[in-house]
C-alpha positions in Angstrom: -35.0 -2.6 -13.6 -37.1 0.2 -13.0 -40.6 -0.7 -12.8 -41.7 2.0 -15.7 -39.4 0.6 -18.0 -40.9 -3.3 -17.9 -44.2 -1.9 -18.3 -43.4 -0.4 -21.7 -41.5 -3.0 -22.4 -44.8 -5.3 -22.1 -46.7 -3.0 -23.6 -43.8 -2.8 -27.0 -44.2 -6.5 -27.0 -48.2 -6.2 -27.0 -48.1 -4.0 -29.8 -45.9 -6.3 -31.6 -48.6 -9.3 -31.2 -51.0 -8.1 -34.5 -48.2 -8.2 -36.5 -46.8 -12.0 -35.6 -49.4 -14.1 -37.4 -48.2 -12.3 -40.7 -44.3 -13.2 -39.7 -45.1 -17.1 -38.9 -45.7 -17.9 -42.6 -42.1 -16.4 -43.2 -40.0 -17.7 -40.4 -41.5 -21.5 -41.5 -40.5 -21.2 -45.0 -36.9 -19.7 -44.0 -37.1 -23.0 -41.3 -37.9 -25.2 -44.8 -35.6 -24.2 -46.3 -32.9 -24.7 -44.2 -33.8 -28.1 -43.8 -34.1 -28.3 -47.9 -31.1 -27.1 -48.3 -29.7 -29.8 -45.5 -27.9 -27.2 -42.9 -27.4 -28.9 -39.8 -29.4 -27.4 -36.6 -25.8 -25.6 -35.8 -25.5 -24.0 -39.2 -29.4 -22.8 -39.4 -28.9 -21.5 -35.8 -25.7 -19.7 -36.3 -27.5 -18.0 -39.5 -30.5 -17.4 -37.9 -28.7 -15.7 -34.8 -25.7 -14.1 -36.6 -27.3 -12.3 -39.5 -31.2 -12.3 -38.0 -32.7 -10.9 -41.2 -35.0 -13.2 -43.0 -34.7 -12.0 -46.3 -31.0 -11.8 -46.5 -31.3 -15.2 -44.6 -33.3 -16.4 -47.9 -30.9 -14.9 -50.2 -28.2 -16.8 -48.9 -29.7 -19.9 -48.2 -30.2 -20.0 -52.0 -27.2 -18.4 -52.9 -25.2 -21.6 -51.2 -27.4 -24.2 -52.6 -25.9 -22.6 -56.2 -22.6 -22.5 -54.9 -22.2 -18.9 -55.2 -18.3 -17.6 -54.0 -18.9 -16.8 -50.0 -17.7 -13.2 -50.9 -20.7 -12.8 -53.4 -22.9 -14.0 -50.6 -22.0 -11.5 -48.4 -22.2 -8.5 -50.1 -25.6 -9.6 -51.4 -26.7 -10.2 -47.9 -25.4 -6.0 -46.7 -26.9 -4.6 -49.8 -29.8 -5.9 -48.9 -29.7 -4.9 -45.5 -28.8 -1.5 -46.1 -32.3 -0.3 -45.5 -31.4 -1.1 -41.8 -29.1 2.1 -42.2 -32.4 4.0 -42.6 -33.7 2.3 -39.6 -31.0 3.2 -37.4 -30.8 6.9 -38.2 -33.9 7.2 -36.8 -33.5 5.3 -33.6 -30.7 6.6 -32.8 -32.0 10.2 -31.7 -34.1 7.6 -29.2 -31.3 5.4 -28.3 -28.1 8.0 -28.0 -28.4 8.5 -24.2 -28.9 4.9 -23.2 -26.2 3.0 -21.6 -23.7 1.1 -24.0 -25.9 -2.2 -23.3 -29.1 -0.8 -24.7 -27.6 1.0 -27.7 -26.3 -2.6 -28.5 -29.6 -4.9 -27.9 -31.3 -2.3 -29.9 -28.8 -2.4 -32.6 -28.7 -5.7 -32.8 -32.9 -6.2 -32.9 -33.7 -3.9 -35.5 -36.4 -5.2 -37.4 -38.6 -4.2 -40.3 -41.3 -4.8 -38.4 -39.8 -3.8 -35.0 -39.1 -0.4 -36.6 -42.8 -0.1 -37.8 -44.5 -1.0 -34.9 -42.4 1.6 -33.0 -43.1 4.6 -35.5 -46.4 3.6 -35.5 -47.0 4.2 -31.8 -44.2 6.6 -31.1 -46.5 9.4 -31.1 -48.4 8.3 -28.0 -45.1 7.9 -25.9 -44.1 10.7 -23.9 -40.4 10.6 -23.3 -37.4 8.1 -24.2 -37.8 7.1 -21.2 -41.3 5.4 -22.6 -39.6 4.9 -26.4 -36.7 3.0 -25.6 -38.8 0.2 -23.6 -41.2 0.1 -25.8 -39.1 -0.4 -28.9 -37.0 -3.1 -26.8 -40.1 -5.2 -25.9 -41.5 -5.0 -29.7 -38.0 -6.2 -31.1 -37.6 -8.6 -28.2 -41.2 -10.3 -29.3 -40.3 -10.3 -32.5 -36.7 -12.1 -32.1 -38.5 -14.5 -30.2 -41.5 -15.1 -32.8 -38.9 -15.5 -35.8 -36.7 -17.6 -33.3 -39.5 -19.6 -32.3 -41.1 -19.7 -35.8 -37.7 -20.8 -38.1 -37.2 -23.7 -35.3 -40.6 -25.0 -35.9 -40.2 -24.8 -39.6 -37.0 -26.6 -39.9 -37.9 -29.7 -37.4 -40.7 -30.2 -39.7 -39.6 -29.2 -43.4 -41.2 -28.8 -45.9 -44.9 -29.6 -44.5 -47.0 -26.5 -46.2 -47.8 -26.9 -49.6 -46.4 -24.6 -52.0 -50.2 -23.9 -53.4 -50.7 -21.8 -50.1 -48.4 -18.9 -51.5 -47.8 -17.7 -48.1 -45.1 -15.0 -49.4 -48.0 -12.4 -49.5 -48.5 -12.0 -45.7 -45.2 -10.3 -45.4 -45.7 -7.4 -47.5 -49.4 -7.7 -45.8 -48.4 -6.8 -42.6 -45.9 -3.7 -43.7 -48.8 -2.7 -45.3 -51.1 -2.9 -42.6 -48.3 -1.1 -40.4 -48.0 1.8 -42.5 -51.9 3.1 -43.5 -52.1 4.6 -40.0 -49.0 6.5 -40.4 -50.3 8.7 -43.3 -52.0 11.9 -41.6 -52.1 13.9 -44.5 -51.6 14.4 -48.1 -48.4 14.8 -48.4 -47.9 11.5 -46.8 -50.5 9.9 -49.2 -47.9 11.8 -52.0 -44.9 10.0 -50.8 -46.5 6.6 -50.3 -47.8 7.0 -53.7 -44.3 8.0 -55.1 -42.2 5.4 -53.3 -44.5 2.7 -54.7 -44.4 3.7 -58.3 -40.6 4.0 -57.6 -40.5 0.6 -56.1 -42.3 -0.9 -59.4 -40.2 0.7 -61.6 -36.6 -0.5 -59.9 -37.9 -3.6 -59.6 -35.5 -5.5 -61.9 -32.6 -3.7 -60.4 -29.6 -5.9 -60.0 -28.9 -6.9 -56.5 -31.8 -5.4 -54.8 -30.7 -1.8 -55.5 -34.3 -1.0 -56.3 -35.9 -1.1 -52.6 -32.6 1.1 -51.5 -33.1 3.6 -54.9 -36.7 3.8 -54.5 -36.7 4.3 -51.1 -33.6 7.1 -51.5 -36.0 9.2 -53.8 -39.0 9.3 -52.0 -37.3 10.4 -49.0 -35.7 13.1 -50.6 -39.2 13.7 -52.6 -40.7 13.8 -48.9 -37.8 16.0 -47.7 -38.9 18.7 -50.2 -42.3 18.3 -49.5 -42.3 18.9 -45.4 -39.9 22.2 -46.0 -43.1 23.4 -48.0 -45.2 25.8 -46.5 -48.5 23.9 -45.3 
């Protein structure tokens, strides 16, 4: 490996590091619950490996403890991961020259808040040559962190107390991730729009509302960027 290459990929795994104390909270409560629910190390593993998306993980954590169908499950869990379609769009104009090895690690790692922290500092890299480390070592630190994080939570259960309401440093740190992204009105415009949207889909069945909402606001910032300055 090219010595270039690990030093973005150190410095996509330093830009990560703000945004892990907001994704502890989350990966001990998907831990808890795990071990509320009673999965086995195995099953909690498997989960956290195979699908690697805490709030479909969620979802379906308390989808079995219901006894929901497995079918139902599943197509809860890619509806609600069809944001990640989004995601991918974008990275793959980065990723479409790498070697078949990359293109899968990267698949496989997108993250929310992988996918933030790169567009965040993607206008400071030069090349892909600088993007594609760089994303790798921010979604890299952030498998670990949730790996690392849902472990800790499950050995222990359910040792915070509910009072602490810890849900709110998730949205937190997307929100924290996306201010610096708004250079001008127009951004302001669709931010404003998306969150309106967001509020009003809220009680969409299935989660439709993030994917609607989010649908709109693109196409509202679509129109907006073909508009003369």
């Amino acid at each position: 490996m090219q010595k270039g290459y690990t030093q973005f990929i150190i410095k996509g795994s330093k830009a990560m590091l703000p945004i892990i104390p907001a994704v502890l909270p989350f990966g001990l409560i998907m831990g808890a619950v795990g071990s509320t629910a009673e999965l086995s190390g195995i099953e909690l593993g498997a989960l956290n490996t195979l699908v690697f998306a805490g709030a479909s993980q969620l979802v379906a954590v308390d989808l079995l403890m219901k006894d929901v169908p497995s079918s139902v499950i599943i197509i809860t869990g890619l509806v609600i991961n069809l944001r990640m379609i989004l995601y991918s769009v974008s990275l793959s104009e980065v990723l479409k020259d790498s070697s078949v090895g990359t293109k899968t690690i990267g698949a496989y790692l997108v993250t929310d808040q992988a996918y933030a922290v790169y567009t965040a500092n993607s206008n400071q890299l030069k090349s892909k040559e600088e993007k594609v480390p760089f994303y790798i070592g921010a979604a890299l630190c952030m498998s670990f962190s949730w790996q690392l994080f849902v472990l800790v939570g499950f050995i222990f259960g359910n040792f915070l107390p509910s009072s602490l309401n810890l849900d709110f440093a998730v949205p937190l740190s997307f929100i924290a991730l996306a201010m610096p992204t708004l250079r001008n009105k127009k951004y302001y415009y669709v931010a404003l729009a998306s969150s309106i949207l967001s509020i009003l889909f809220y009680n969409l069945p299935y989660n439709l509302g993030l994917l609607a909402s989010g649908a709109i606001a693109m196409l509202f910032g679509s129109f907006l960027l073909r508009k003369k300055q």
